[in-house]
The first five atom37 places (N, CA, C, CB, O) and aatype in JSON, in Angstrom:
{
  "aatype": [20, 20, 20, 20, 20, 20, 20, 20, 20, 20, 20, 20, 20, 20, 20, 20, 20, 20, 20, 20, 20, 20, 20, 20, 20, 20, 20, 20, 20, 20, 20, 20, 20, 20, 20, 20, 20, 20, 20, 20, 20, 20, 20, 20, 20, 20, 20, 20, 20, 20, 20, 20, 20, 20, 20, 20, 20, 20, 20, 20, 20, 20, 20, 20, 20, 20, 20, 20, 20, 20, 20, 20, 20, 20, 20, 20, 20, 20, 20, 20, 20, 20, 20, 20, 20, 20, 20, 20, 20, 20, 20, 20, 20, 20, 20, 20, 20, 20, 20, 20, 20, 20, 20, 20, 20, 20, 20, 20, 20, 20, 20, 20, 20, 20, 20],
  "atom_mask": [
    [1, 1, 1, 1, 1],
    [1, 1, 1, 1, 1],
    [1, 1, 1, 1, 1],
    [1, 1, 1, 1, 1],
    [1, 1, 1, 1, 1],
    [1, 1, 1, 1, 1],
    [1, 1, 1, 1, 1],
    [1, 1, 1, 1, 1],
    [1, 1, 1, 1, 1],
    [1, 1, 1, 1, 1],
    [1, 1, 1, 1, 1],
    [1, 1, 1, 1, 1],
    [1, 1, 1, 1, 1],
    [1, 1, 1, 1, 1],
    [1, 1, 1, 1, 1],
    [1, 1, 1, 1, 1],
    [1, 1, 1, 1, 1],
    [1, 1, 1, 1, 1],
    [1, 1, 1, 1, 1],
    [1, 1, 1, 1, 1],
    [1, 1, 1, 1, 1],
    [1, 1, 1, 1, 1],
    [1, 1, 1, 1, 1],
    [1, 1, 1, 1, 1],
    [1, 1, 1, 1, 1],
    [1, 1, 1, 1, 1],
    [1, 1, 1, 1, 1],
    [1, 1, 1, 1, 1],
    [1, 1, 1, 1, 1],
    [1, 1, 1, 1, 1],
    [1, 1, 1, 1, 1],
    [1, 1, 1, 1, 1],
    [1, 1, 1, 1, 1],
    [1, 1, 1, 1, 1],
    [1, 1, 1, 1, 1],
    [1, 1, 1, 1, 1],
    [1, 1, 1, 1, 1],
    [1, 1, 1, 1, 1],
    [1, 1, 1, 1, 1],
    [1, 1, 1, 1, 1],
    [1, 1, 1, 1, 1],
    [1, 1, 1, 1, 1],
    [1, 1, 1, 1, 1],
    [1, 1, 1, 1, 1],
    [1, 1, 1, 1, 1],
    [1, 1, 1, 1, 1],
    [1, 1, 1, 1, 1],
    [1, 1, 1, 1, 1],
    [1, 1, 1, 1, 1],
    [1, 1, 1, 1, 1],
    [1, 1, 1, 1, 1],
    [1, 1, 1, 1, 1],
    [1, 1, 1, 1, 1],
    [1, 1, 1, 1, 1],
    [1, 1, 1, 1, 1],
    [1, 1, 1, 1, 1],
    [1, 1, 1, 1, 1],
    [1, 1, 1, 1, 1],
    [1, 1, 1, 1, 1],
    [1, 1, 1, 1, 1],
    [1, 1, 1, 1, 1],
    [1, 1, 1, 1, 1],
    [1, 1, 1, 1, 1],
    [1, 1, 1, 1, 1],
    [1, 1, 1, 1, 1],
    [1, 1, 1, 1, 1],
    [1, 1, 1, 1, 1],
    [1, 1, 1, 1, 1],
    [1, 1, 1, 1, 1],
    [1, 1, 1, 1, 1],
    [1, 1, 1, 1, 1],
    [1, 1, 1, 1, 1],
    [1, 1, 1, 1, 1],
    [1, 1, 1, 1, 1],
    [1, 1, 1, 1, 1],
    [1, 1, 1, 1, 1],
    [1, 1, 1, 1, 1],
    [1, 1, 1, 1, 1],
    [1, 1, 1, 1, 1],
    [1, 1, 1, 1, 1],
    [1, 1, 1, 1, 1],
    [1, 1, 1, 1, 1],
    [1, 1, 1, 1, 1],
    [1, 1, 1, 1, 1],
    [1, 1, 1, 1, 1],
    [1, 1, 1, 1, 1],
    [1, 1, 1, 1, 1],
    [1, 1, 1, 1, 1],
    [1, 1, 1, 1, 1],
    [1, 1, 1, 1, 1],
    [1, 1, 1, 1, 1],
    [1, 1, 1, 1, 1],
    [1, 1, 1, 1, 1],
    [1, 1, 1, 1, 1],
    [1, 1, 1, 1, 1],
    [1, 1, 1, 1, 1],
    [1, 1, 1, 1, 1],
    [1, 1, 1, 1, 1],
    [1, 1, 1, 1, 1],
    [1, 1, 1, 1, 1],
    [1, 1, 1, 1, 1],
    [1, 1, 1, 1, 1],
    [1, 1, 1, 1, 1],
    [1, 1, 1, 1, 1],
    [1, 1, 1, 1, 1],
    [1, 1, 1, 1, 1],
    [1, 1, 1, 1, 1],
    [1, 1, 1, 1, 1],
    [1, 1, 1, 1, 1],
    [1, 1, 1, 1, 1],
    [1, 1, 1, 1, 1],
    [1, 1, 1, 1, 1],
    [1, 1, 1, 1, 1],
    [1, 1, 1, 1, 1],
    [1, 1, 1, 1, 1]
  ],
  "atom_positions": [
    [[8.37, 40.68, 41.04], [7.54, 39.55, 41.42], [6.44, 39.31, 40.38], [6.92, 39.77, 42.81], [6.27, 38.2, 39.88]],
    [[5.78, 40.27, 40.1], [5.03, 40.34, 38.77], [5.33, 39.67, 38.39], [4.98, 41.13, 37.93], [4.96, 38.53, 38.66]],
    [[6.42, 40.04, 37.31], [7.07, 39.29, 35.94], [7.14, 37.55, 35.94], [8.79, 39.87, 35.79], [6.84, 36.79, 35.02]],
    [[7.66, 37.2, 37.35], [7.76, 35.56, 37.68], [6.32, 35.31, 37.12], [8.02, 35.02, 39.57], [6.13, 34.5, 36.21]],
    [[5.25, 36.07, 37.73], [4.3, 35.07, 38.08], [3.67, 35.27, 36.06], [2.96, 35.63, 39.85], [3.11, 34.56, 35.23]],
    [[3.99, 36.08, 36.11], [3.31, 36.27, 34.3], [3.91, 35.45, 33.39], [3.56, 37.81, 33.51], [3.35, 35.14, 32.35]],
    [[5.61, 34.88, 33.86], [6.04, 34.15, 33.32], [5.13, 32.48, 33.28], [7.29, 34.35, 33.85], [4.83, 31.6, 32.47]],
    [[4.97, 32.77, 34.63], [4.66, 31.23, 34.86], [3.45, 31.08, 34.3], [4.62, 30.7, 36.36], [3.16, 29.99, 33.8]],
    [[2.38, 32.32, 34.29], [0.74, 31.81, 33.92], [1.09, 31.92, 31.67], [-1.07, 33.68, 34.93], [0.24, 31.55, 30.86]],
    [[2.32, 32.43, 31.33], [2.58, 32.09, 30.01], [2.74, 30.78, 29.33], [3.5, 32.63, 29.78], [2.41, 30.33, 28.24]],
    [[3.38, 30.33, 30.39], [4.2, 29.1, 30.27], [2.97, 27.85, 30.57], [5.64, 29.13, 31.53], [3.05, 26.74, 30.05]],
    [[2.13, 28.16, 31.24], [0.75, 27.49, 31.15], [-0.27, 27.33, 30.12], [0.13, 27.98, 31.92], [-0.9, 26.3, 29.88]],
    [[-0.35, 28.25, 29.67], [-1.1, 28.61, 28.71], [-1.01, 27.35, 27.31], [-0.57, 30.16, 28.39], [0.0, 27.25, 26.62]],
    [[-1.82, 26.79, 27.17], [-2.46, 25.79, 26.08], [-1.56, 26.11, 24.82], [-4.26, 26.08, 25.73], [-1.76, 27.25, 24.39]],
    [[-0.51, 25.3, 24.06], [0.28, 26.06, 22.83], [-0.62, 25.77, 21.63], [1.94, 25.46, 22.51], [-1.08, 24.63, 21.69]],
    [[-0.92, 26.33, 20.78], [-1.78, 25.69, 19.53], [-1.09, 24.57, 18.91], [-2.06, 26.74, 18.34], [0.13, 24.45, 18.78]],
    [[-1.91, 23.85, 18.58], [-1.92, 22.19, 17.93], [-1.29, 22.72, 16.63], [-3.72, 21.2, 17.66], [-1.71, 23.67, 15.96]],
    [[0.18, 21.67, 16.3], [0.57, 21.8, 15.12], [0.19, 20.75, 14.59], [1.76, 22.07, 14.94], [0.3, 19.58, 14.97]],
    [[-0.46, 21.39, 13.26], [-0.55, 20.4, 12.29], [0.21, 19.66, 11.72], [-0.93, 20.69, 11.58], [1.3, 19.99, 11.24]],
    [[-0.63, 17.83, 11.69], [0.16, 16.76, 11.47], [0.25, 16.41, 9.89], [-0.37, 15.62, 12.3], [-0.64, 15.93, 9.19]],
    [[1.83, 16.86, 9.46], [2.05, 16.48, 7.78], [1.38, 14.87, 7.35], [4.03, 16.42, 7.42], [1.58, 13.81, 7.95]],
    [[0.61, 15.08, 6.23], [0.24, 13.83, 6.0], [1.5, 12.52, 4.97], [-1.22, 14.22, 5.23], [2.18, 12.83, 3.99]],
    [[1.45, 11.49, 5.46], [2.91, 10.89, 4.97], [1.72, 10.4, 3.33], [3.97, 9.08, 6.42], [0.62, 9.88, 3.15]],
    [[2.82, 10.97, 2.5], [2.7, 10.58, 1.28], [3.39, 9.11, 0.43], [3.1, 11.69, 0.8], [4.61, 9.15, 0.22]],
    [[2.9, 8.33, 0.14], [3.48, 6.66, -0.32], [4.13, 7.41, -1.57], [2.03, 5.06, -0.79], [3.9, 8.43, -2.22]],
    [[5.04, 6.39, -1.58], [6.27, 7.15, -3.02], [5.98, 6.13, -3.9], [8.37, 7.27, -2.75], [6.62, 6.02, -4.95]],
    [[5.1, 5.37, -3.6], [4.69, 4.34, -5.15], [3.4, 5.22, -5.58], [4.11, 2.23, -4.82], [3.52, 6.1, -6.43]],
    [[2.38, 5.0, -5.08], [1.07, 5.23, -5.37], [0.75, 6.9, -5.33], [0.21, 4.38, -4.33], [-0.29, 7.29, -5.88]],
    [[1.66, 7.89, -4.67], [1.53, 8.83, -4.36], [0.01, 9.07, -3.62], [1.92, 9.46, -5.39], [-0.74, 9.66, -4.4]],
    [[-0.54, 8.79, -2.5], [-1.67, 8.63, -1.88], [-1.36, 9.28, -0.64], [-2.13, 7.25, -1.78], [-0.17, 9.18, -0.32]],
    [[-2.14, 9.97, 0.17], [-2.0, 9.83, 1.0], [-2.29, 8.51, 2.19], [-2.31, 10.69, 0.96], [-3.28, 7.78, 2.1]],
    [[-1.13, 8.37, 3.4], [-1.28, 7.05, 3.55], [-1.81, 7.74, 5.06], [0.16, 5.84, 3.3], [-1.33, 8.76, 5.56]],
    [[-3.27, 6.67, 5.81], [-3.88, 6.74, 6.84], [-3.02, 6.07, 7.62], [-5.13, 6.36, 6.81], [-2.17, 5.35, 7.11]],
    [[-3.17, 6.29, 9.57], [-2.02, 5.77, 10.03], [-2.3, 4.44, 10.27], [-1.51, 6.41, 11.14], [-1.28, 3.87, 10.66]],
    [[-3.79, 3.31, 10.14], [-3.96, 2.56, 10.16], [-3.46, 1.75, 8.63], [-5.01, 2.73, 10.7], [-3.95, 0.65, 8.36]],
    [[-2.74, 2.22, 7.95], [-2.51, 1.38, 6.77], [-0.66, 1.94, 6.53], [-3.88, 1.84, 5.24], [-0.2, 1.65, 5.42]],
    [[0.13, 2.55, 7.34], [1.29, 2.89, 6.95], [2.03, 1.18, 7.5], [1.84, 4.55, 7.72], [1.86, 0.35, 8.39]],
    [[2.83, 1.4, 6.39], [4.1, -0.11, 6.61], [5.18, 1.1, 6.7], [4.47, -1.71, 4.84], [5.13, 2.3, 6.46]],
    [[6.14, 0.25, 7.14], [7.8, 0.48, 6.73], [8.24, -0.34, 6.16], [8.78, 0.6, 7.67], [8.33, -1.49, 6.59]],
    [[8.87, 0.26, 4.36], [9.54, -0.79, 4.02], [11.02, -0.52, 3.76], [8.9, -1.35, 2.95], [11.52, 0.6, 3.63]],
    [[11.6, -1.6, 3.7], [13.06, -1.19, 3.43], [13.6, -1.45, 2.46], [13.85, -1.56, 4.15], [13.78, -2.58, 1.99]],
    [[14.05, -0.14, 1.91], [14.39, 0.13, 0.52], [15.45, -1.38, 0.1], [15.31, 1.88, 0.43], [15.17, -2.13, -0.84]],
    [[16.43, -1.54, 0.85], [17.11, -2.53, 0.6], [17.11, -4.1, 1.66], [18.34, -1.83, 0.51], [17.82, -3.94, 2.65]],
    [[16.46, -5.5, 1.6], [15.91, -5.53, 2.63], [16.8, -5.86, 4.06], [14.95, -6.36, 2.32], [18.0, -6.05, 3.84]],
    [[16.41, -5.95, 5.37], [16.99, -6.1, 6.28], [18.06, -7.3, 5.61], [16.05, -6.33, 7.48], [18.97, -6.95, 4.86]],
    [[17.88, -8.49, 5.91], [18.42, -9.74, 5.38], [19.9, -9.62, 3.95], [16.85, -10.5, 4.73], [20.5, -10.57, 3.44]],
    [[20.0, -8.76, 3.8], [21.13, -7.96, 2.62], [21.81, -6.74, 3.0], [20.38, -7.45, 1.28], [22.75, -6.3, 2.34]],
    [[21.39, -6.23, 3.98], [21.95, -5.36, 4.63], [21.52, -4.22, 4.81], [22.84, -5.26, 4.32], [22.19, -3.44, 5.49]],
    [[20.18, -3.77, 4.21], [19.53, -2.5, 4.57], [19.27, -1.76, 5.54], [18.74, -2.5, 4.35], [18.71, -2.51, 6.33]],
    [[19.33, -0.81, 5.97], [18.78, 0.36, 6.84], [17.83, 0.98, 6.9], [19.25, 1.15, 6.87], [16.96, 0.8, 7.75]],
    [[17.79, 2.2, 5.66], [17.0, 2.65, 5.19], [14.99, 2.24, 5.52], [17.65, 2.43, 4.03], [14.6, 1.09, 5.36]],
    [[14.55, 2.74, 5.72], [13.13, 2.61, 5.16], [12.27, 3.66, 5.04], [12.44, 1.78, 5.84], [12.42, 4.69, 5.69]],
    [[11.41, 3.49, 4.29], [9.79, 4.36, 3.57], [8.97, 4.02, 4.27], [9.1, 4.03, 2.06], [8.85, 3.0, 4.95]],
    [[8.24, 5.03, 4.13], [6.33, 4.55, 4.66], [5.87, 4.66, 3.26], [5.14, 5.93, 5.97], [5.97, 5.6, 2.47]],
    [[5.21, 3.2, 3.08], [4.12, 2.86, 2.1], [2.74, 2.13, 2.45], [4.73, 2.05, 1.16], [2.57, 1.11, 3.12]],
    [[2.03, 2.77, 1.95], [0.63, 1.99, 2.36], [0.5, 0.19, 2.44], [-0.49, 2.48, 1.13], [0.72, -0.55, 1.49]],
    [[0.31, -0.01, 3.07], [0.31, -1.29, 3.26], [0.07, -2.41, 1.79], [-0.8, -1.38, 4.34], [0.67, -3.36, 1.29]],
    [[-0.86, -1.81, 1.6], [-1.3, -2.64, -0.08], [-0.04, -2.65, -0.8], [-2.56, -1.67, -1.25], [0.65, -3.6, -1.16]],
    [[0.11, -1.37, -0.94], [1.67, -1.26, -1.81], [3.18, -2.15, -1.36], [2.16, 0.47, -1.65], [4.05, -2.77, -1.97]],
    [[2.96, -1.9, -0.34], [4.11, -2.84, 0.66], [4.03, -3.85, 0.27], [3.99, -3.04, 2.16], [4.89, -4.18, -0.54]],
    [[2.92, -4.9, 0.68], [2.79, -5.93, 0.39], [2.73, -6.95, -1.24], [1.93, -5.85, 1.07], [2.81, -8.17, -1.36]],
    [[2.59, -5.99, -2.21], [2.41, -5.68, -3.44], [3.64, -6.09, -4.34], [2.1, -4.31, -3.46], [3.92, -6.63, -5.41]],
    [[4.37, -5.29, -2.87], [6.04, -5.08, -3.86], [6.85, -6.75, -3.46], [7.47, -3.21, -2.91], [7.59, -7.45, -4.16]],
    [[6.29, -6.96, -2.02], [6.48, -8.48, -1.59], [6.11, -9.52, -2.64], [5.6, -8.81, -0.33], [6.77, -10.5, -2.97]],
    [[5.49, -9.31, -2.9], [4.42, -10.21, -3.69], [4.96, -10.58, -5.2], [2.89, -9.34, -3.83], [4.64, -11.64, -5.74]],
    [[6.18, -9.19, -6.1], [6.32, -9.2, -6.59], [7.87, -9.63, -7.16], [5.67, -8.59, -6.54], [8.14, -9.99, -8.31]],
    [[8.61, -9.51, -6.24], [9.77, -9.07, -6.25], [10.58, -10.43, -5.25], [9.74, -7.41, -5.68], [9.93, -11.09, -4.45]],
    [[11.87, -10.62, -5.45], [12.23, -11.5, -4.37], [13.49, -10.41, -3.93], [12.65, -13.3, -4.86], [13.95, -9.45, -4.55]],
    [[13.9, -11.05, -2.43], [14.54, -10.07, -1.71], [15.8, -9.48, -2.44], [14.9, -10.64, -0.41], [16.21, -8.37, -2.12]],
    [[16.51, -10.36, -3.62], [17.56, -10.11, -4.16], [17.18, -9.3, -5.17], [18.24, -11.15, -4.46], [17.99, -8.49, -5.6]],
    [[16.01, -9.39, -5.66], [15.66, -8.36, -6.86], [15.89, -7.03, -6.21], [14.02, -8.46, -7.5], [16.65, -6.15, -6.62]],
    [[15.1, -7.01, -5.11], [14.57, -5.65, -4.19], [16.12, -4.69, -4.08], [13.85, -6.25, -2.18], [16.38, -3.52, -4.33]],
    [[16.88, -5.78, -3.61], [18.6, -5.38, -2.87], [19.11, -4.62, -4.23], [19.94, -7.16, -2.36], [19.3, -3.4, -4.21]],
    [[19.3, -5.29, -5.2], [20.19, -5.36, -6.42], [19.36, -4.11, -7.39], [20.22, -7.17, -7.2], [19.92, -3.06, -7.69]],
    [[17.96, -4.44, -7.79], [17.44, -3.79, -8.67], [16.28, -2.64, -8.28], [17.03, -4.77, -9.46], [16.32, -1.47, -8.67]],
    [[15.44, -3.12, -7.58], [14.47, -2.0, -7.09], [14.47, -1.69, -5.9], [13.23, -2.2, -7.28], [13.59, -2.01, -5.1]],
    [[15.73, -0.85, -5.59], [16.12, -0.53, -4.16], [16.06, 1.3, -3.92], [17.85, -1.24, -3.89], [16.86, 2.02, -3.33]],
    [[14.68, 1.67, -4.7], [14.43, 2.96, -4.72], [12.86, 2.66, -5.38], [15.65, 3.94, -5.6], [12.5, 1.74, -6.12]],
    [[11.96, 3.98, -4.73], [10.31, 3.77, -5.37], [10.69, 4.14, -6.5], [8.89, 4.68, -4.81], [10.54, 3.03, -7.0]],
    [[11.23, 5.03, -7.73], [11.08, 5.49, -8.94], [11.91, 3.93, -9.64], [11.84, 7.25, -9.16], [11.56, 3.9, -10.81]],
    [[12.7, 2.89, -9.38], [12.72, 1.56, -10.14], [11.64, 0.89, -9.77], [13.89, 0.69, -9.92], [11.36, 0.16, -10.72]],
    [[10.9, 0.75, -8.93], [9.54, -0.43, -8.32], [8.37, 0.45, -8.9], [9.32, -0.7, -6.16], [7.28, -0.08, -8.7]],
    [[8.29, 1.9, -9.71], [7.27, 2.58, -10.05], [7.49, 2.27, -11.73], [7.29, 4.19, -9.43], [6.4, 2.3, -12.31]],
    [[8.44, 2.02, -12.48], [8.91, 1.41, -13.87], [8.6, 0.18, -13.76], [10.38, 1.5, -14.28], [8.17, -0.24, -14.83]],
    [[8.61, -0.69, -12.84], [8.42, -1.87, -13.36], [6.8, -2.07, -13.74], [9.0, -2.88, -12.35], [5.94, -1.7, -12.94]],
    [[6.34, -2.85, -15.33], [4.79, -2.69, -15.92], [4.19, -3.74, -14.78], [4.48, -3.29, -17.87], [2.97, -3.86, -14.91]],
    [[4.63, -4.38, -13.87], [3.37, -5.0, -13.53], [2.77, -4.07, -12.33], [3.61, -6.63, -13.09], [1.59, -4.07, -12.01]],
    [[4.25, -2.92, -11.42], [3.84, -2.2, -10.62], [3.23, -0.86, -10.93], [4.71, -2.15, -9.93], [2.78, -0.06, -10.1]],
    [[3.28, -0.67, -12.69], [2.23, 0.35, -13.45], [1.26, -0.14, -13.33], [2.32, 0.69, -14.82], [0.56, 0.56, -12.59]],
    [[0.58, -1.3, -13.75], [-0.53, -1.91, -13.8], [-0.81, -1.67, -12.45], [-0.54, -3.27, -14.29], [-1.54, -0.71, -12.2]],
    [[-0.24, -2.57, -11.26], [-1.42, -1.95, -9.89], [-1.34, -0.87, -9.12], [-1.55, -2.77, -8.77], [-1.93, -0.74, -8.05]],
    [[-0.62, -0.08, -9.63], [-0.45, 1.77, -9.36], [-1.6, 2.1, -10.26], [1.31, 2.73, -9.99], [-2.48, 2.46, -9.48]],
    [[-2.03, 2.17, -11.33], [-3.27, 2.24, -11.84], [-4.33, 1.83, -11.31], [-3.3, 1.8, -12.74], [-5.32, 2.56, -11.33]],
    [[-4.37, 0.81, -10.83], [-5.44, 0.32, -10.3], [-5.88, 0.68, -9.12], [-5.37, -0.76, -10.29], [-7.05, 0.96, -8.86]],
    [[-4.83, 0.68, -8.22], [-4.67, 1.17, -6.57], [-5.5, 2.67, -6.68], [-2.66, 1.41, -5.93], [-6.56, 2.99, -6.15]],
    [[-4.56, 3.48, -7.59], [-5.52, 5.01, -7.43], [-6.53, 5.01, -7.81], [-5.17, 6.18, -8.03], [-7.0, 6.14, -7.93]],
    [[-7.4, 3.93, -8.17], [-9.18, 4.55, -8.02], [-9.4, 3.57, -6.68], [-10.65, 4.06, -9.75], [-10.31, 2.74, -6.64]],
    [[-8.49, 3.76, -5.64], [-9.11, 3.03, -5.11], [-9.13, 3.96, -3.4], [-8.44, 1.51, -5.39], [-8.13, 4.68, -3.4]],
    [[-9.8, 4.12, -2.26], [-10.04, 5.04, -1.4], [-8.28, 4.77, -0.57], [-11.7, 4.71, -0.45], [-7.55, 3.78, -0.7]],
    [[-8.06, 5.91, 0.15], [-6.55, 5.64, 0.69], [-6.46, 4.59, 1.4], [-5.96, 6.64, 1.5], [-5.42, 3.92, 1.44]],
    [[-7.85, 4.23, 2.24], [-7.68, 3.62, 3.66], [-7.93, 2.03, 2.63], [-9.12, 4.23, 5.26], [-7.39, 1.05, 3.14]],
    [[-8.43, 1.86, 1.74], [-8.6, 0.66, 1.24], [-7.28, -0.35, 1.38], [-9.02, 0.9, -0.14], [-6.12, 0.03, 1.2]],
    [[-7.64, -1.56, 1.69], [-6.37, -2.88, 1.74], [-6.89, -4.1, 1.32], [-5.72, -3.28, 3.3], [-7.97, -4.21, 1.88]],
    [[-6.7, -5.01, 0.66], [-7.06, -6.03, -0.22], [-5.97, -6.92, 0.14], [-7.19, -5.64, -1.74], [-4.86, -6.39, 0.21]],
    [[-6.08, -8.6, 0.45], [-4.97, -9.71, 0.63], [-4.15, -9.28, -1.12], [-5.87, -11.8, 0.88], [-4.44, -8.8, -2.22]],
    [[-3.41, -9.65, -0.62], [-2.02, -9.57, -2.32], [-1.47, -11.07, -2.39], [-0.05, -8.23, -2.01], [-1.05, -11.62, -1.37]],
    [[-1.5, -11.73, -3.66], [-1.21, -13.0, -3.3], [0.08, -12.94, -4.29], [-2.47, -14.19, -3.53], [0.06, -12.23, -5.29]],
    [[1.08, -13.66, -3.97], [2.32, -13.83, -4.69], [1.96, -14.45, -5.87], [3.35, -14.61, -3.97], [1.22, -15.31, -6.34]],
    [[3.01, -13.42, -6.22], [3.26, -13.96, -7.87], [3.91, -15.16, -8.5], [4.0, -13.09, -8.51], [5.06, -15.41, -8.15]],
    [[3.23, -16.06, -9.55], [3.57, -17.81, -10.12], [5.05, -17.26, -10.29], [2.62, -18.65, -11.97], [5.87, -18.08, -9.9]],
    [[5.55, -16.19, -10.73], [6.85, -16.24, -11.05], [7.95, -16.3, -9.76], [7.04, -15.05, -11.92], [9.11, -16.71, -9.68]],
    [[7.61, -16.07, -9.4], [8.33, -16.26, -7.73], [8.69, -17.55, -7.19], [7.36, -15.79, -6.56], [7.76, -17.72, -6.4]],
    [[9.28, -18.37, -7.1], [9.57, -19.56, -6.21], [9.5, -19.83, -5.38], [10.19, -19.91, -6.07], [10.62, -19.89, -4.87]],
    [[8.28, -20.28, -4.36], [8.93, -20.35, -2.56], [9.67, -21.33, -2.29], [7.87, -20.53, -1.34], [10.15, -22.04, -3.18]],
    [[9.83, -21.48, -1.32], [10.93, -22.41, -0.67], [9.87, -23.08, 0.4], [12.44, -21.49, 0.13], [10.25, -23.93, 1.2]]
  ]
}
């Protein structure tokens, strides 16, 4: 009878808090706060993707900004091609002096066409 009840006051007992891995952005390498994580998809929904990353929002939006969905599908459908391209060197440079939780509007790029 013991044993039940020692089982049960074990099984009560408070488990220690595991620590929460911090999600790292595969552009900027930052750590990303949970108020600024996106999901993006490596290839996009609209082409047939699955897949997705957590990237800081800035970066997310960044890559929107830069890229049209067929580029994304065809050519930068992984962070190490969207981390080669010089204009996403240029604001990967820039982004890291900048605090993690930081987010700034991103305005599309003249080279882009909307519809």
């Amino acid at each position: 009878m013991l044993g039940k009840i020692r089982q049960k006051l074990i099984s009560l007992k408070p488990k220690p808090l595991q620590k929460v891995l911090e999600t790292v952005c595969p552009i900027c390498d930052r750590p990303i706060p949970e108020s600024q994580k996106d999901a993006h998809h490596l290839v996009p929904k609209s082409k047939g993707g699955k897949t997705t990353e957590y990237l800081h929002r800035i970066c997310h939006r960044q890559i929107h900004a830069l890229f049209t969905e067929t580029e994304l599908a065809i050519q930068f459908n992984t962070a190490s091609n969207l981390q080669e391209h010089p204009e996403m060197q240029r604001f990967i440079r820039w982004v890291k002096s900048k605090p993690n939780h930081f987010y700034e509007k991103t305005r599309k790029s003249a080279r882009i066409k909307t519809s």
